[in-house]
N, C-alpha and C positions, 0 to 999 in steps of 0.2 A: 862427246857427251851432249844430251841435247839439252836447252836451258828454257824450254819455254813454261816446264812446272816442275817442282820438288817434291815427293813423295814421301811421306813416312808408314810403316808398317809396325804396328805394333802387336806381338804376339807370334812368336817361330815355331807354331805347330804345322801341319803339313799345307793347310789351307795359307798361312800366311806368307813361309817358306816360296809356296810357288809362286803368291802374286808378286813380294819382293824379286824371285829372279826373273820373273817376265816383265817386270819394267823395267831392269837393271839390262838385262837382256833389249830391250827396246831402245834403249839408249838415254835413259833418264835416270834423275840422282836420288838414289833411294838412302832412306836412313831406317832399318831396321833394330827395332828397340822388346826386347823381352828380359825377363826381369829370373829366369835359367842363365846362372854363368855357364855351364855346358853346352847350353843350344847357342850362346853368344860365342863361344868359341870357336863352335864348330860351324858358322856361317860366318866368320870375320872376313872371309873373301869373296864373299860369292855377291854382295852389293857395297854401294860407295862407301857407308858407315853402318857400324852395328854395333849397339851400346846396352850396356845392362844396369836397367834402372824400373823402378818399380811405378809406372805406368797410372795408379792411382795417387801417386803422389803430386799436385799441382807443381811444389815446387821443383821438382824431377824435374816437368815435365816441361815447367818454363826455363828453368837453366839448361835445355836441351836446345831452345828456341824452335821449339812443335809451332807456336803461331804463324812462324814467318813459312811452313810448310802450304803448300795451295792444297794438297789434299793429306788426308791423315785416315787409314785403317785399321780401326780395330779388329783384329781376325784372333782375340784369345777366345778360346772354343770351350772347353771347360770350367772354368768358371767363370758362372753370369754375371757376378756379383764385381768380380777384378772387370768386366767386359761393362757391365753398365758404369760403375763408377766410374773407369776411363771413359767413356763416353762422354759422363756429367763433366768433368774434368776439362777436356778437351774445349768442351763448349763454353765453358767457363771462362776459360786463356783465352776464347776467341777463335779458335782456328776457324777455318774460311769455309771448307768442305771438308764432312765426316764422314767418310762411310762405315756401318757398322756392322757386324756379322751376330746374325740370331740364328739360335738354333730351334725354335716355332715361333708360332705367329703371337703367341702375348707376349714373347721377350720382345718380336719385334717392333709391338704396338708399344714396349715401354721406352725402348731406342728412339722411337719417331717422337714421342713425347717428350723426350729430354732434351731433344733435340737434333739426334743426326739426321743427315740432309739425305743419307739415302741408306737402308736398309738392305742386307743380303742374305738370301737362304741359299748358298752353296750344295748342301745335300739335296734339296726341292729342287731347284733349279739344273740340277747333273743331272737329276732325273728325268726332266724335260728332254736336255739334250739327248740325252741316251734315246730315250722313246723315237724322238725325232729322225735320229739318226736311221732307227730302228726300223720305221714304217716309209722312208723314204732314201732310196738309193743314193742319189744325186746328192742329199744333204751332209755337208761335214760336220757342219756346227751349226750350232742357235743357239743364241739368246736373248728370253724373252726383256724387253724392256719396260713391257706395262700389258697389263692382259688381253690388248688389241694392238701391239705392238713389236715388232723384232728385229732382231740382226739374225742374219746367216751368210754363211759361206755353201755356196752351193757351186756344184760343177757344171758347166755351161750343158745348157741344153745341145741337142744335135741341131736342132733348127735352126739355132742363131748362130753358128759358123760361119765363120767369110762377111757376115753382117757388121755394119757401124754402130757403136751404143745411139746414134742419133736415127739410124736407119730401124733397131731392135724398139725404139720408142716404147720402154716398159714403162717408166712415168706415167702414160698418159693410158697405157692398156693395164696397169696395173695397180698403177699409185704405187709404184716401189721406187728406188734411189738407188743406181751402184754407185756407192760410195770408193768402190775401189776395185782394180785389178789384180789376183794375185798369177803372173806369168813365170812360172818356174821360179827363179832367186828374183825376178824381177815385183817390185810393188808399186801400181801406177795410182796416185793419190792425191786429187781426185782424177779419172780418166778421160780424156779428149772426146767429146762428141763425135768425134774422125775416127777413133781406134775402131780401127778392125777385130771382130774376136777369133781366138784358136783356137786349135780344136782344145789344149790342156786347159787353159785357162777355167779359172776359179772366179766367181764373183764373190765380191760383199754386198750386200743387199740389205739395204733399210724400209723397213716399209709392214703396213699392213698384215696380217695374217693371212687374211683371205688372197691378198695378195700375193704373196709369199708361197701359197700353196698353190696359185695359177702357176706362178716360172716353174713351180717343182714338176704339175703335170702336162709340162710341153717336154717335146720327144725329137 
């Protein structure tokens, strides 16, 4: 298990279900907290802890010790109301980083106001993906980070095979960053100036949009 942050997820509907098992899955210690004895049951194994407590309650939420968590997720989706108050909540105790889940943009603008540190539109944002996906082969994933900014996972161009990340110099043609290798089961993090690329090999890629869309149309 890794220790470098603690996670907590509050709210087991499907959006928050998966971010809990993809961090738990990652190798970090997750504490999923919904306030459905059913859905706490029926997730009691799939992350490190999963407790059922009612999420607007400060003092829940401090006998849980949520502060001592480095990041805490609100992903209750149905109701704004249980969603903003945990948020006022959270902010309250102090936690360190909120991120909080809106479903349009004046909940979101009421999230940023209360104070979570970062704001998310899941449905908006799959949309993106999807399109992305949609209009360009190569791309697996995206995701936008700010409206001139992203991550993606893209499949290696044909041109830069047999090439060095120092030799393909997309930094300097691009303003992009591969932040990572993904080689079959292999994940190079970050990758050697020296590595050679494959032909399977997947990049992660920070960077630019316009940039972003240069690696996409190289062939």
């Amino acid at each position: 298990m890794k220790q470098e942050k603690q996670y907590a997820v509050i709210g087991l509907g499907r959006f928050g279900t998966s971010v809990a098992k993809t961090l738990h899955k990652m190798g970090y210690e997750v504490l999923a907290i919904d306030s459905n004895e059913d859905k706490v049951q029926e997730f009691s194994n799939e992350v490190t802890h999963v407790v059922q407590a009612d999420s607007t309650d400060e003092a829940a939420l401090t006998a849980l010790g949520i502060r001592n968590f480095d990041v805490v997720v609100v992903a209750i989706g149905e109701d704004v109301q249980a969603n903003v108050l945990t948020t006022l909540q959270l902010k309250e105790i102090g936690v360190s980083y909120i991120v909080a889940k809106a479903r349009d943009a004046l909940h979101g603008k009421m999230l940023q106001k209360i104070g979570a540190d970062r704001v998310i539109y899941p449905e908006r944002d799959m949309g993106q993906r999807v399109a992305y996906n949609l209009v360009s082969s190569n791309v697996l994933d995206y995701i936008e980070l700010s409206p001139d900014l992203g991550i993606v996972e893209v499949a290696i161009p044909q041109i830069l095979i047999g090439k060095t990340l120092a030799e393909a110099n997309l930094r300097a043609k691009y303003e992009i960053n591969v932040v990572a290798i993904k080689r079959e089961e292999q994940l190079m993090v970050p990758p050697l100036p020296s590595e050679k690329f494959t032909k399977h090999d997947i990049l992660v890629v920070v960077g630019g949009i316009k940039g972003i869309q240069g690696l996409e149309e190289l062939t």
